[in-house]
C-alpha positions as CSV (number, residue, x, y, z in Angstrom):
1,X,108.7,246.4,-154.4
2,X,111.9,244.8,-153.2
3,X,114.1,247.0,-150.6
4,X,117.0,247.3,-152.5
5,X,120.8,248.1,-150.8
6,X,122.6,251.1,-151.7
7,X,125.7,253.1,-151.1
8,X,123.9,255.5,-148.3
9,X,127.2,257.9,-148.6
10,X,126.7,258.5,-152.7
11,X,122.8,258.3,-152.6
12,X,119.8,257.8,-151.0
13,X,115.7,257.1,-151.9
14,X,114.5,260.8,-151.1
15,X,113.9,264.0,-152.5
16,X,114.1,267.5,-150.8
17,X,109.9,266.8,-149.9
18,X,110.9,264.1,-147.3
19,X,113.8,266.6,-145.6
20,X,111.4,269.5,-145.2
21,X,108.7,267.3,-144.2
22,X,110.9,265.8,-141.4
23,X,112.2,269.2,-140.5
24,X,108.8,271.0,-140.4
25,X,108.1,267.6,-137.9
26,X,111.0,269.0,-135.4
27,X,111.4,272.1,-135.5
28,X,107.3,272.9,-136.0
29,X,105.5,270.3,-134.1
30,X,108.3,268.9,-131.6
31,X,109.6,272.3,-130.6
32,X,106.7,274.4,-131.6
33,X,104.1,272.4,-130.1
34,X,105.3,269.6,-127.6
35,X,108.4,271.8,-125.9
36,X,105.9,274.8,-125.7
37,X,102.3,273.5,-125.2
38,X,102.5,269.8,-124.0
39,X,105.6,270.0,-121.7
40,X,104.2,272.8,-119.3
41,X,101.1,270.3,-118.9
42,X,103.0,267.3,-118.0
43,X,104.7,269.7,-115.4
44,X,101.6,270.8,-114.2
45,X,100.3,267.4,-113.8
46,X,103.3,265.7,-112.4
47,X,104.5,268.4,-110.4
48,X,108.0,267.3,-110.9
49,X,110.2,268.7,-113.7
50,X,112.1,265.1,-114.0
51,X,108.7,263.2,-114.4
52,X,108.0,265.7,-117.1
53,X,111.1,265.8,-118.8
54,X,110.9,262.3,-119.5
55,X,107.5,261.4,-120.6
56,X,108.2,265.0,-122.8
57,X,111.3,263.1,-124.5
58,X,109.1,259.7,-124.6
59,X,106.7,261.8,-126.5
60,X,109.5,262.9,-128.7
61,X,110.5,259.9,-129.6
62,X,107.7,257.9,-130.2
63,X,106.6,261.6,-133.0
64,X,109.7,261.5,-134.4
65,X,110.1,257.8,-135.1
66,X,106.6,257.1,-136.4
67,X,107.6,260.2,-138.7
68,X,110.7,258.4,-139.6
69,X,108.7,255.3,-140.5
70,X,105.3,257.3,-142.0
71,X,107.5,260.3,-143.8
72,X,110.8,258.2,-144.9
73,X,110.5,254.4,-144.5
74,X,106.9,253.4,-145.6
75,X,105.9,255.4,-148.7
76,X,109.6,253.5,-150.7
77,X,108.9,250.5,-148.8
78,X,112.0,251.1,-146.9
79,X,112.7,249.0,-143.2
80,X,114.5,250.8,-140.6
81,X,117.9,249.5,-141.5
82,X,117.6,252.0,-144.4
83,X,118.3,254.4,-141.4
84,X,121.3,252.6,-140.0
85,X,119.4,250.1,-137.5
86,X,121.6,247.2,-138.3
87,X,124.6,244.9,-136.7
88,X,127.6,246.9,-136.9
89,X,131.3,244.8,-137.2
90,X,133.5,243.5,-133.7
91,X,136.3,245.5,-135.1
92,X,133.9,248.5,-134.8
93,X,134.4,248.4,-130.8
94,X,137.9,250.0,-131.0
95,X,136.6,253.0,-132.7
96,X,133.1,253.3,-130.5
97,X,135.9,253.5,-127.1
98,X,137.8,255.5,-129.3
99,X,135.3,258.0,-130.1
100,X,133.7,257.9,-126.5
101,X,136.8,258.8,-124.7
102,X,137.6,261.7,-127.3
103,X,133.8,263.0,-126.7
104,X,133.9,262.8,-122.6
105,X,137.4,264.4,-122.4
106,X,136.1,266.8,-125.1
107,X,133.3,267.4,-122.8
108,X,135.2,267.9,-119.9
109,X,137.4,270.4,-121.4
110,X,134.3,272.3,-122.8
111,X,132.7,272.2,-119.7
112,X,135.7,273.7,-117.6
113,X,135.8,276.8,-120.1
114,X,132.1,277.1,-119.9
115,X,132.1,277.7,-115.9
116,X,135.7,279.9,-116.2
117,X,132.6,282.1,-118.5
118,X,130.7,282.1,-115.6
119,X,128.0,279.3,-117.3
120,X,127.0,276.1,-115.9
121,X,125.4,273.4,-117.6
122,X,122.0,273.0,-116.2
123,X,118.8,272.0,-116.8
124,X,115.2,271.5,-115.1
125,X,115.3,267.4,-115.0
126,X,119.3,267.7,-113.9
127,X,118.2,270.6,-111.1
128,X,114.9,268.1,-110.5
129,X,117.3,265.1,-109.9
130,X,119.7,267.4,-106.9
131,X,117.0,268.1,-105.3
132,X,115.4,265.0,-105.0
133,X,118.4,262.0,-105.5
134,X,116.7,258.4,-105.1
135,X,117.0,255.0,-107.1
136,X,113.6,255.9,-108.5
137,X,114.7,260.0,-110.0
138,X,118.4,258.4,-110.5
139,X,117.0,255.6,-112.5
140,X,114.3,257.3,-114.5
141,X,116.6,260.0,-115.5
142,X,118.9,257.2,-116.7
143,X,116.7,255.4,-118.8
144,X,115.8,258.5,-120.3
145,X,119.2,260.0,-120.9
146,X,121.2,256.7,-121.9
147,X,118.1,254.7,-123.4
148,X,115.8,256.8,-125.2
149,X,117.0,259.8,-126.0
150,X,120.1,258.0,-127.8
151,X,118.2,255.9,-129.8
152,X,115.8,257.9,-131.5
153,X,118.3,261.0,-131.9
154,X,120.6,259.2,-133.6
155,X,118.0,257.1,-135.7
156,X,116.5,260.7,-136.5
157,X,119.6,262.9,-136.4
158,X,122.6,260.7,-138.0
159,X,120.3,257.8,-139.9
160,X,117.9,260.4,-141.3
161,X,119.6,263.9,-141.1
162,X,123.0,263.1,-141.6
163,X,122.9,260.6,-144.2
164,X,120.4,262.9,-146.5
165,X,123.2,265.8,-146.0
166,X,126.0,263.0,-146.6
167,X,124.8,262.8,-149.8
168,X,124.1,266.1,-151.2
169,X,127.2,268.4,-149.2
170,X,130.0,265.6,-148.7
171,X,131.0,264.4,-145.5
172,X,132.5,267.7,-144.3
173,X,129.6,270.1,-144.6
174,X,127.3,267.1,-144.0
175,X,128.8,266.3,-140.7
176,X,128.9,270.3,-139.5
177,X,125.6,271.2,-140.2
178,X,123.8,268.3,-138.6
179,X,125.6,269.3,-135.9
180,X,124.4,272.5,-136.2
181,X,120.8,271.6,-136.1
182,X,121.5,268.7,-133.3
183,X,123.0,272.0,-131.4
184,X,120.1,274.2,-132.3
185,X,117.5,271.4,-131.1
186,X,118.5,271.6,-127.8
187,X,118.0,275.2,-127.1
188,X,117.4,276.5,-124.7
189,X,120.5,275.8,-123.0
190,X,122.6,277.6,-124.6
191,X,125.7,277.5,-122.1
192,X,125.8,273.6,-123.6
193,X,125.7,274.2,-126.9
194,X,129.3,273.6,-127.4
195,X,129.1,270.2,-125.7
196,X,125.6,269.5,-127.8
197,X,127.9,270.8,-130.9
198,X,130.9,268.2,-130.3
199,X,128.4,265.3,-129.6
200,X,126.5,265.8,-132.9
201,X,130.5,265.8,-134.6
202,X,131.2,262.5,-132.6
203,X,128.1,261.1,-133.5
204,X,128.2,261.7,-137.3
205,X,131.5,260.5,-137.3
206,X,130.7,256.7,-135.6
207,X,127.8,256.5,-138.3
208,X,130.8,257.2,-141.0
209,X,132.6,255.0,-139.9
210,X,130.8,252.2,-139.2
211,X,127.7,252.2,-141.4
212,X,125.1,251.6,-138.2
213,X,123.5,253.9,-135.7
214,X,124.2,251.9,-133.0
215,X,127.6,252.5,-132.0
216,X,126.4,256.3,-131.9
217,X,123.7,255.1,-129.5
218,X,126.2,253.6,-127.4
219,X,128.5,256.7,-127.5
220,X,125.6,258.5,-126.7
221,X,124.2,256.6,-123.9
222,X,127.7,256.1,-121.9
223,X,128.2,259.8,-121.9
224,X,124.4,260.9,-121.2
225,X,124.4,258.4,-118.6
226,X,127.9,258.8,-116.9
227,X,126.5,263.0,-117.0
228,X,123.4,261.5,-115.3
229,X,125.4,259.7,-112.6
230,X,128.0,262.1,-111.8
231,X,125.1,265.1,-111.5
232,X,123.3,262.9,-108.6
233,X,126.7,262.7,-106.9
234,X,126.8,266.0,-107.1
């Protein structure tokens, strides 16, 4: 059978099965199982939340894409590009900046009104990296926030997610609730949900309007990585 091309904002080549599969996937075995069961045994073994973290969202990645590819891809004889891995245009640059500023002064904004609540945006591998700033932590936390974590959310999240919800609620309620469930994903820290919330918005809107996942992962990666360099100044 011949991949064919098709208009991936009018229609895709799944049925509700492959969503619920993919969903049962995250929110069953990813959060259920890995954020509850494997996570505290890396962090026993390592010793080190940072360590931990990041072979935890290795772990995630490397579930969820072999789940894009066994679930989604491989049963319609589908290739990644399906899912929005492929080139996108040079004019597509102006709105990746675009996009990136909005999302970091967004951010910043959020972030300000968060603390004036008495919140601050914290996690284990971000206290992990304070206490302990080297190349090596500032490095590893890097790669993990700007490199992996980018690509295989946005392949999951915005080539997967979003596109099936393109397609069946329109671009408005399509965008919002893969938001949503980009939000919900990353609880518990709730005092950045609004920041998670705005990201997934920003994300969803550089798939839109480009047709390829990778400007997202580039939006993505700047601002996880600028969040990872600033918090080992701080």
């Amino acid at each position: 059978m011949k991949e064919t091309e098709v208009n991936w904002k009018e229609q895709d080549h799944w049925g509700l099965r492959e969503f619920v599969f993919m969903m049962a996937l995250e929110f069953g075995f990813v959060i259920g199982f890995i954020k509850f069961v494997v996570k505290p045994l890396y962090s026993e073994w390592f010793g080190n939340e940072l360590y931990a973290g990041t072979l935890m969202g290795l772990t995630i990645a490397i579930v969820l894409l072999v789940g894009i590819y066994l679930i989604v891809l491989r049963p319609k004889k589908l290739s990644f590009r399906e899912v929005g891995v492929k080139p996108f245009l040079l004019k597509d640059w102006k709105t990746i900046i675009l996009l990136t500023v909005i999302l970091m002064v967004g951010s910043v904004i959020l972030v300000v009104l968060t603390s004036l609540l008495g919140n601050t945006i914290e996690n284990s591998k971000t206290e992990a990296i304070q206490q302990n700033v080297t190349f090596l932590t500032v490095s590893i936390a890097f790669i993990s926030a700007a490199v992996i974590s980018p690509i295989y959310e946005e392949i999951f999240y915005r080539g997967f997610v979003y596109r099936w919800l393109r397609t069946r609620i329109g671009f408005v309620g399509a965008i919002l609730l893969s938001s949503l469930i980009f939000t919900i994903i990353h609880i518990p820290t709730y005092n950045a949900m609004p920041v998670n919330f705005l990201s997934g918005i920003i994300f969803a809107l550089a798939y839109e309007r480009t047709n390829s996942i990778w400007p997202s992962v580039i939006i993505h990666g700047v601002t996880n990585g600028i969040m990872v360099l600033l918090t080992s100044m701080g």
